[in-house]
C-alpha beads as a LAMMPS data file, in Angstrom:
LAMMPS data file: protein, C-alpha beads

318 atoms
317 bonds

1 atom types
1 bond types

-500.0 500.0 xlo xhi
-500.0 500.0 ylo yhi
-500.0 500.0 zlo zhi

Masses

1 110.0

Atoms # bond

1 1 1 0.000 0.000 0.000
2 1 1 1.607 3.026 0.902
3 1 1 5.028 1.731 1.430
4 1 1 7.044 0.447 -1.064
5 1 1 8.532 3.259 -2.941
6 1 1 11.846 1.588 -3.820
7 1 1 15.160 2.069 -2.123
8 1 1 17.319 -0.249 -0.683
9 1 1 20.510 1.444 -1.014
10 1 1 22.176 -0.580 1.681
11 1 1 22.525 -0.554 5.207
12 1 1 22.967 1.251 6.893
13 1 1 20.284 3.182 4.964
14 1 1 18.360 -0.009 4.846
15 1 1 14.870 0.158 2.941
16 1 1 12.290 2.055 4.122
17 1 1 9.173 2.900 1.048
18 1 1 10.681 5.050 3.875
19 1 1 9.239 7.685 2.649
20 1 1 10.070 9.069 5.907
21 1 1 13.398 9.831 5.202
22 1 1 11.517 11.609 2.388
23 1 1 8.194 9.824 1.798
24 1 1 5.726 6.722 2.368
25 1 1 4.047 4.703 -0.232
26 1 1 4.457 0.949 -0.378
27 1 1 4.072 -2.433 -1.809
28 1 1 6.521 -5.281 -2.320
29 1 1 8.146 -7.049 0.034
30 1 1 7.716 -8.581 3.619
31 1 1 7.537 -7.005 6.896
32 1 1 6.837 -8.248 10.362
33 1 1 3.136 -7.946 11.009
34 1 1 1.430 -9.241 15.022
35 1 1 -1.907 -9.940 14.489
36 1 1 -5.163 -9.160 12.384
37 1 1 -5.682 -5.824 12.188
38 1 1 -4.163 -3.265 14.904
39 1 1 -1.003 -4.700 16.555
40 1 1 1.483 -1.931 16.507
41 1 1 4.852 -2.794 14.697
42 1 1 7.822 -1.676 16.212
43 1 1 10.847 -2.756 13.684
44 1 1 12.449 0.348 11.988
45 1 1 14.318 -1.518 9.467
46 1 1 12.314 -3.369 6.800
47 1 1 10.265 -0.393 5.156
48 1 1 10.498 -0.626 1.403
49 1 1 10.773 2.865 0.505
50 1 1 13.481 4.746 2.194
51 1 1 16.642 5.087 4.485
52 1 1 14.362 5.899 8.232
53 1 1 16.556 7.438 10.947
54 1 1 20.062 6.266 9.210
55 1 1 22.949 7.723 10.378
56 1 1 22.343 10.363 7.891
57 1 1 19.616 12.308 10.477
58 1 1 21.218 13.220 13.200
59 1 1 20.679 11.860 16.463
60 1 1 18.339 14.412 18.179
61 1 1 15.849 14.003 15.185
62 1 1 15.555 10.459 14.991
63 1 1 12.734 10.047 17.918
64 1 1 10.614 12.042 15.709
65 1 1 11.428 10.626 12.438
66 1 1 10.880 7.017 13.964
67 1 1 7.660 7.763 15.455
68 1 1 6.272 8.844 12.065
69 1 1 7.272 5.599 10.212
70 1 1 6.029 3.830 13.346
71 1 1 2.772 5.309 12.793
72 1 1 2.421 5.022 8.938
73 1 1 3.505 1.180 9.194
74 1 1 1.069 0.770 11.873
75 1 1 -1.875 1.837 9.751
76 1 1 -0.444 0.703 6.842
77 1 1 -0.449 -3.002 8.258
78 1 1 -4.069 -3.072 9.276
79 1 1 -5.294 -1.504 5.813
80 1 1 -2.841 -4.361 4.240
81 1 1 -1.581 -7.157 6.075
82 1 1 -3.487 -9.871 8.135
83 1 1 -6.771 -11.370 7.070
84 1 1 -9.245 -9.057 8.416
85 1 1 -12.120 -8.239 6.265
86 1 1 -12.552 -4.765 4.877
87 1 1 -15.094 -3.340 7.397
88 1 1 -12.826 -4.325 10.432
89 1 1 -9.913 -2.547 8.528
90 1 1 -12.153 0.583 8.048
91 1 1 -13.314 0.591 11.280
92 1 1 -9.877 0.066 12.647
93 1 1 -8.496 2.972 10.928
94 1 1 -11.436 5.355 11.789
95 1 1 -10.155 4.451 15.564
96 1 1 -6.703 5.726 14.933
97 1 1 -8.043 9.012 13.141
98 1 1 -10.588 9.218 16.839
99 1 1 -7.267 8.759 18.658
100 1 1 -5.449 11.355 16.465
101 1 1 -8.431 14.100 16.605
102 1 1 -8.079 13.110 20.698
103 1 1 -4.334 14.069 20.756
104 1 1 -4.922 17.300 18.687
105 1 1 -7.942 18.415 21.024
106 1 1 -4.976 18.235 23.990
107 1 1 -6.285 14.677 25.546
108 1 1 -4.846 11.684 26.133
109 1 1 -4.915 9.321 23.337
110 1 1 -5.169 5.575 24.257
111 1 1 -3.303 4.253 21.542
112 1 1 0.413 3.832 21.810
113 1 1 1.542 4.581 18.363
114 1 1 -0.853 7.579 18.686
115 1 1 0.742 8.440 21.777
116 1 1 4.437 8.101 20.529
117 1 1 3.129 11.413 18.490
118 1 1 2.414 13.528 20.677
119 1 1 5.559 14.805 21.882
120 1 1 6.889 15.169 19.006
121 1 1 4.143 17.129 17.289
122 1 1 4.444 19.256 19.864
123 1 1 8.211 20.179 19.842
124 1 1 8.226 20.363 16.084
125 1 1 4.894 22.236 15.278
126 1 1 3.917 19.239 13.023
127 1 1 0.166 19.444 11.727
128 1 1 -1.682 16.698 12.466
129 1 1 -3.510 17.035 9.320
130 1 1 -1.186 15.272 7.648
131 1 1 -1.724 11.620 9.585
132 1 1 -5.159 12.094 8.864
133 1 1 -4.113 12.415 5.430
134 1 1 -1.991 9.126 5.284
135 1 1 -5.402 7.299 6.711
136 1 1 -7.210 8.286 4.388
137 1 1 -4.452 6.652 1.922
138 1 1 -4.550 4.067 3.567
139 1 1 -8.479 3.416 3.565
140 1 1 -9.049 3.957 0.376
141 1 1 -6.445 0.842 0.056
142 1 1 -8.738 -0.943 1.515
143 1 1 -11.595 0.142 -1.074
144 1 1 -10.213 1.323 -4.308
145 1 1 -8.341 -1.563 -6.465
146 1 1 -8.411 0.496 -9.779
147 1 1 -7.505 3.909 -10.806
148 1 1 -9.134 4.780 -13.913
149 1 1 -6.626 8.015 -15.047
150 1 1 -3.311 9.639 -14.469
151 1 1 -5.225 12.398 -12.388
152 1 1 -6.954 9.872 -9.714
153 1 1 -3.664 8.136 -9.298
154 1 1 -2.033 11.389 -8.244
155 1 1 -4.488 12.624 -5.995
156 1 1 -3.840 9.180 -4.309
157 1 1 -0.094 9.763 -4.227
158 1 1 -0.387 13.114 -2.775
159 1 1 -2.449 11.804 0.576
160 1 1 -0.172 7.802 0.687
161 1 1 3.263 9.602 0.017
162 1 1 3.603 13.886 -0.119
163 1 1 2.502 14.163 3.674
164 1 1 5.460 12.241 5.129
165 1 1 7.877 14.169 3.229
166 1 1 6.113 17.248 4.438
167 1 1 6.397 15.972 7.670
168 1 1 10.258 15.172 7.277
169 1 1 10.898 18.487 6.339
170 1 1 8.951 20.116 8.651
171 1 1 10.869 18.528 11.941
172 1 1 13.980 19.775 9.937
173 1 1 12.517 22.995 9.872
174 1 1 12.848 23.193 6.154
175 1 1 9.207 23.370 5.358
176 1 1 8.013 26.615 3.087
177 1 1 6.134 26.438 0.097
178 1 1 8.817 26.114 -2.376
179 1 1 10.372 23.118 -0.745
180 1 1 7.141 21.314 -0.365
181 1 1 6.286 21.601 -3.691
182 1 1 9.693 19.824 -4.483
183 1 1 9.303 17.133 -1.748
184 1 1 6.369 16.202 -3.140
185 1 1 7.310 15.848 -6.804
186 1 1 9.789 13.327 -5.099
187 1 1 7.421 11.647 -2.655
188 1 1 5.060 11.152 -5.658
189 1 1 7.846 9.816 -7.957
190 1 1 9.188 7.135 -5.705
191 1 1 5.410 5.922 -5.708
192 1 1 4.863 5.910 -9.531
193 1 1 8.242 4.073 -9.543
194 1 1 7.650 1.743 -7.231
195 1 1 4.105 0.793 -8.888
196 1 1 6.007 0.307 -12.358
197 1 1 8.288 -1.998 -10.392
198 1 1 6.062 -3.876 -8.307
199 1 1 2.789 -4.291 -10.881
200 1 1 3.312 -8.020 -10.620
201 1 1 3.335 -8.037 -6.932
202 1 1 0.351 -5.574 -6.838
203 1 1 -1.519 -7.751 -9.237
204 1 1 -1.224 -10.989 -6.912
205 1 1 -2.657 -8.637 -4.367
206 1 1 -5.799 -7.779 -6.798
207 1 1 -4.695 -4.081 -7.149
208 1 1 -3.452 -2.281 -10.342
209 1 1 -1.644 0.702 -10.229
210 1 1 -1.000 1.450 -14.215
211 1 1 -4.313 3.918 -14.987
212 1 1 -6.404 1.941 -16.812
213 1 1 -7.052 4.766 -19.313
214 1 1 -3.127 4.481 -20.289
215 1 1 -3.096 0.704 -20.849
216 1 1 -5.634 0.993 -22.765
217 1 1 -4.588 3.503 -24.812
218 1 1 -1.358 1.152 -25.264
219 1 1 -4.019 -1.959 -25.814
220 1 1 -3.686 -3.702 -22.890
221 1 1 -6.747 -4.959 -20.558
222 1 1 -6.368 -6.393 -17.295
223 1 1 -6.702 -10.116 -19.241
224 1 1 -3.151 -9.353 -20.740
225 1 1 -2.004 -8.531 -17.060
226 1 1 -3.428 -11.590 -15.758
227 1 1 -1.743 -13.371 -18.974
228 1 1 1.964 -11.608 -17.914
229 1 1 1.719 -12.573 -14.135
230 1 1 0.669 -16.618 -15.656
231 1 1 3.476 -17.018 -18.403
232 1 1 6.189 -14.060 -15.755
233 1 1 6.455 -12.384 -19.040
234 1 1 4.769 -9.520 -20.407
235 1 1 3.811 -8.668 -23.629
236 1 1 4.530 -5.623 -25.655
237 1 1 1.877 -2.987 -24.998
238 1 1 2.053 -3.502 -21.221
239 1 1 5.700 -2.915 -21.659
240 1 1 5.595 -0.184 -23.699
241 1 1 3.247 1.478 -21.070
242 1 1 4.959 0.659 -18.027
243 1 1 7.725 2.666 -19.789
244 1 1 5.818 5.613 -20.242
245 1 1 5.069 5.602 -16.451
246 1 1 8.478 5.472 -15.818
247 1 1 9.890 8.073 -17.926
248 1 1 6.859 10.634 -16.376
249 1 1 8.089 9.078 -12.587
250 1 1 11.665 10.145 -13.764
251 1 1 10.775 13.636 -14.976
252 1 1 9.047 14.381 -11.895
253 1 1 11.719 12.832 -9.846
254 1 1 14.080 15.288 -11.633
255 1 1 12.415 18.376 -11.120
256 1 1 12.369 17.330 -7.554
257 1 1 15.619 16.874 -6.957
258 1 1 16.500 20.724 -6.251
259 1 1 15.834 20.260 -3.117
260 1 1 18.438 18.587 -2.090
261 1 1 20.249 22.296 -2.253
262 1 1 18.021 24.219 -0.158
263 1 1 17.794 21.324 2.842
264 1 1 19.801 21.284 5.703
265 1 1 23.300 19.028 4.950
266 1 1 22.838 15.740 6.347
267 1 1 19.332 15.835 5.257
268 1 1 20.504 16.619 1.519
269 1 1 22.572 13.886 1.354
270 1 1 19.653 11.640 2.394
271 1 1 17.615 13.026 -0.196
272 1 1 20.531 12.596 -2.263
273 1 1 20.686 9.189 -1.866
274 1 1 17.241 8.647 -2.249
275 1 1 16.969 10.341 -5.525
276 1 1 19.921 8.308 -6.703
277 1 1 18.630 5.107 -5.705
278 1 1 15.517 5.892 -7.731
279 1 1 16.863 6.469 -10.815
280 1 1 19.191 3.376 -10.554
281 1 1 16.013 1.451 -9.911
282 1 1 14.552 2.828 -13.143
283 1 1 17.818 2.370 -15.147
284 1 1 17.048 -1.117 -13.972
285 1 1 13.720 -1.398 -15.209
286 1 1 14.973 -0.348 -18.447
287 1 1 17.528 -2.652 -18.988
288 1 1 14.889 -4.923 -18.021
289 1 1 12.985 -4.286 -21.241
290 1 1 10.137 -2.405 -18.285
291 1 1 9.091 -6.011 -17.625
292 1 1 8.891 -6.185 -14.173
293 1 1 6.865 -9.196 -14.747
294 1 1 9.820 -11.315 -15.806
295 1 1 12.359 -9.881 -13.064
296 1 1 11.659 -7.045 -10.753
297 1 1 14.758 -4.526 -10.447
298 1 1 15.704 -3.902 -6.814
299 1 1 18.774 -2.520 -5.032
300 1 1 21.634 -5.058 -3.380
301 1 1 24.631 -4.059 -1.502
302 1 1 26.914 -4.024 -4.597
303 1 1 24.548 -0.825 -6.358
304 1 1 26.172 1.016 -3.058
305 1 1 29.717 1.882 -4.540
306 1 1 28.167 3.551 -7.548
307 1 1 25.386 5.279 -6.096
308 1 1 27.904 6.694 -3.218
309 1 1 29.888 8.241 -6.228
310 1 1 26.925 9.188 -8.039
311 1 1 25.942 11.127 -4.890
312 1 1 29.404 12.596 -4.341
313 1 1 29.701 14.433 -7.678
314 1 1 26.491 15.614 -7.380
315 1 1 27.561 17.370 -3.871
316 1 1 30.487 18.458 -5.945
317 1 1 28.529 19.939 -8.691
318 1 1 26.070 22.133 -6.637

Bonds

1 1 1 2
2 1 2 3
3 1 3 4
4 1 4 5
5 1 5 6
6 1 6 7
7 1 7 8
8 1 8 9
9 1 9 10
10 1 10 11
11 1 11 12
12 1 12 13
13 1 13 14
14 1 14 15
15 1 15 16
16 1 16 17
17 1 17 18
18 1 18 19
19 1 19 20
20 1 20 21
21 1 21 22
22 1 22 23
23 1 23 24
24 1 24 25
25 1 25 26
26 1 26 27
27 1 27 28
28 1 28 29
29 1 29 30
30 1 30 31
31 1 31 32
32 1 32 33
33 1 33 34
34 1 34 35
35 1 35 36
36 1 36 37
37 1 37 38
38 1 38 39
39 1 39 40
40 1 40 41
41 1 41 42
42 1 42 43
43 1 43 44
44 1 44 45
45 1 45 46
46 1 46 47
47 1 47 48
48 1 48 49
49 1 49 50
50 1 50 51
51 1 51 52
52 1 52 53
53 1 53 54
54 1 54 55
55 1 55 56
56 1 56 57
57 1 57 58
58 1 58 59
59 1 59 60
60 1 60 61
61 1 61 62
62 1 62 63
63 1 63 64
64 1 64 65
65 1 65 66
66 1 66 67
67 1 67 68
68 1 68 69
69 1 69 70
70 1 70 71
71 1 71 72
72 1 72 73
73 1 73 74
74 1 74 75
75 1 75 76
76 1 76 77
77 1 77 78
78 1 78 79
79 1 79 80
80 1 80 81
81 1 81 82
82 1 82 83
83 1 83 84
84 1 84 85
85 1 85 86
86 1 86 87
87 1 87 88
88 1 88 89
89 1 89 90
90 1 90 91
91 1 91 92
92 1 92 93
93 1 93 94
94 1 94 95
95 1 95 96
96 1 96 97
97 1 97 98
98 1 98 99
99 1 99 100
100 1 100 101
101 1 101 102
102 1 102 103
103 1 103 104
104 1 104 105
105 1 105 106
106 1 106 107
107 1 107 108
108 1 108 109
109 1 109 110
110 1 110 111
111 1 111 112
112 1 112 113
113 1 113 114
114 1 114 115
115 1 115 116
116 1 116 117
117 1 117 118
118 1 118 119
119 1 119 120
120 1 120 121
121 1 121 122
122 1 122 123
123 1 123 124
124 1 124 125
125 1 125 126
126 1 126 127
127 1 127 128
128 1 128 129
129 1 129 130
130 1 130 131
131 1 131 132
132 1 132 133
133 1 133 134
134 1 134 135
135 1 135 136
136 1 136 137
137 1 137 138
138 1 138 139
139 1 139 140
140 1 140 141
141 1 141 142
142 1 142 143
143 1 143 144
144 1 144 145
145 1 145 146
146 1 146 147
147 1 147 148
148 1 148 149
149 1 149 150
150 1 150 151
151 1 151 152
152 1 152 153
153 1 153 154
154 1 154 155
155 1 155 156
156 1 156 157
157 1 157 158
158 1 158 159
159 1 159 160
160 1 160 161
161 1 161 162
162 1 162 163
163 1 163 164
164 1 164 165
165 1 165 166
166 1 166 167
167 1 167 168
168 1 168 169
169 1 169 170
170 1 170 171
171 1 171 172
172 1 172 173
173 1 173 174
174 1 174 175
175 1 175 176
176 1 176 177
177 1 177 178
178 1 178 179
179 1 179 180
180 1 180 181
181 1 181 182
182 1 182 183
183 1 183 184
184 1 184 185
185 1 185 186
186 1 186 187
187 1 187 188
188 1 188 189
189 1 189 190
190 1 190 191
191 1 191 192
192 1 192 193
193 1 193 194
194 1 194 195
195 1 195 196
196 1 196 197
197 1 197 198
198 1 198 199
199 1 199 200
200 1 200 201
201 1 201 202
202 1 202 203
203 1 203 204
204 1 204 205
205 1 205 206
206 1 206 207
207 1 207 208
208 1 208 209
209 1 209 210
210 1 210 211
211 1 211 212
212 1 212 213
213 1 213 214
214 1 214 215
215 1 215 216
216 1 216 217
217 1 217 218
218 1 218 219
219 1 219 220
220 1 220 221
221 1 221 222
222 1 222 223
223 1 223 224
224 1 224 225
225 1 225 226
226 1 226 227
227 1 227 228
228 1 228 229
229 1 229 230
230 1 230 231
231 1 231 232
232 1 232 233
233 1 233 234
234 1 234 235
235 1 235 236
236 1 236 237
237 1 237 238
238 1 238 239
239 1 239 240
240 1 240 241
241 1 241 242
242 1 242 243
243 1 243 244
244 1 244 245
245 1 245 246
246 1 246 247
247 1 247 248
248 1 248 249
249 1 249 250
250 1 250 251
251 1 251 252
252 1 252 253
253 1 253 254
254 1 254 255
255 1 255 256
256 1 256 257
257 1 257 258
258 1 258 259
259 1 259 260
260 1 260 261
261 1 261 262
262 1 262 263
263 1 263 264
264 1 264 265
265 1 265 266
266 1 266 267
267 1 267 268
268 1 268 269
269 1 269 270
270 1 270 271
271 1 271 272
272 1 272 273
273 1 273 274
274 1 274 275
275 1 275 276
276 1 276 277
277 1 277 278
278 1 278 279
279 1 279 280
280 1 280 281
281 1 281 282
282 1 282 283
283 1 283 284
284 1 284 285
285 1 285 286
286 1 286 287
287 1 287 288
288 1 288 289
289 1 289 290
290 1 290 291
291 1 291 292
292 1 292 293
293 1 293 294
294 1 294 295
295 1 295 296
296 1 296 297
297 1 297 298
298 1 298 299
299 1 299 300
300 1 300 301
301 1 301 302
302 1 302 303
303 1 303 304
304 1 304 305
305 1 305 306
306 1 306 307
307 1 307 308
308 1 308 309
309 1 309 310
310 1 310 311
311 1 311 312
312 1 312 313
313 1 313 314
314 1 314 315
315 1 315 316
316 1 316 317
317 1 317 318
């Protein structure tokens, strides 16, 4: 769901999709999950999207970075994992927005994860607008399977992955308009890149993350899909449009990327790193023939040595 946006660079910036080092958004891979629906999960280090509290953030912000991915993974678990049905999801996640609208009205909230916030909202100025945001993401995972245009997809992107990069920047005290705009061009890229590189996985799920308009401008109906995930090989028009999602998710990525010069330092190298890792990923794909159906491109330890340099020249170059 809302976390797989791509990066495993290596540790220590381990994966996190997470977007909190810049972003959420989700999808592939395997996490730790308790029970059904609402079990908090307290790992930091298998999020698919992005380095969380690496030794890049300093020290003093890492509480608050930590208890942001804590709190995205936790709803993101009950809207995904287990084998709750849909109404027990929903209702699960209209508890944590009651427990959020509790902590913003000054009370208690009962909820640990919830909790965790508080302090941290509070030293930080953080708007708590912007969890509500990520559960709504993360319901209408639970509902919405299809996206029928370009447009719908990216008003889903900007409530599963733009908030936690707002948030990021905002306990950096970075956040102003021109630098949210940025973030989010990122956030929203390392989700369109991480739905061209996880559509198989998605699909075994029963979701679809291409806009339908676009494959079918490109021919393809979800029988071809199905056909790709049977035979792990996918035929030309799929390919062809899984490409054209990934050149607009590298565009965007691209105009983001700015921002890494108007951050504070170690936070610019994160960001960085993130943005290299991305466009390795979709180098990836291409080599790949965009036919993530046949292999999926991912990050291993031995993409760290080139991304590091890729990284340094860009410092060098600003």
């Amino acid at each position: 769901m809302t976390d797989a946006l791509v990066i495993k660079i290596a540790r220590p910036l381990t994966r996190v999709n997470w977007a909190a080092s810049q972003c959420t958004g989700s999808r592939g891979g395997t996490r730790p999950y308790n029970a059904a629906v609402a079990t908090p999960v307290h790992a930091v280090e298998h999020y698919e999207n992005f380095p969380v509290a690496s030794w890049l953030v300093p020290a003093r912000l890492r509480p608050p970075i930590v208890a942001i991915y804590r709190f995205a993974r936790h709803a993101d678990d009950i809207a995904d994992e287990g084998d709750a049905p849909p109404a027990a999801r929903l209702a699960a996640l209209a508890a944590l927005h009651a427990q959020l609208a509790r902590a913003a009205d000054g009370r208690e909230p009962s909820d640990p994860v919830v909790a965790q916030l508080v302090p941290h909202v509070r030293a930080h100025r953080l708007d708590w607008s912007r969890f509500h945001a990520l559960l709504g993401a993360f319901e209408q995972d639970v509902t919405v399977h299809r996206y029928p245009t370009r447009a719908a997809l990216l008003e889903y992107c900007a409530r599963s992955a733009d908030p936690v990069g707002q948030l990021v920047l905002a306990v950096f005290e970075a956040l102003d308009p021109v630098n949210r705009g940025l973030s989010d061009r990122i956030c929203t890229a390392l989700q369109l890149i991480n739905f061209a590189q996880d559509v198989a996985i998605d699909w075994s799920r029963g979701r679809l993350y291409l806009p339908l308009a676009d494959l079918a401008r490109h021919g393809v109906g979800e029988a071809d899909i199905a056909a790709a995930a049977r035979n792990a090989v996918a035929g030309p028009g799929l390919r062809a449009c899984i490409a054209e999602q990934a050149r607009a998710a590298a565009q965007m990525l691209a105009s983001g990327a700015p921002l890494a010069r108007r951050v504070p330092g170690r936070l610019a190298w994160e960001l960085r790193a993130i943005v290299a890792g991305a466009a390795r990923v979709l180098r990836q794909l291409e080599r790949g023939g965009h036919d993530p159906f046949a292999r999926r491109p991912r990050l291993t330890p031995l993409d760290a040595p080139p991304l590091l340099m890729h990284v340094l020249r860009q410092a060098v170059a600003r």
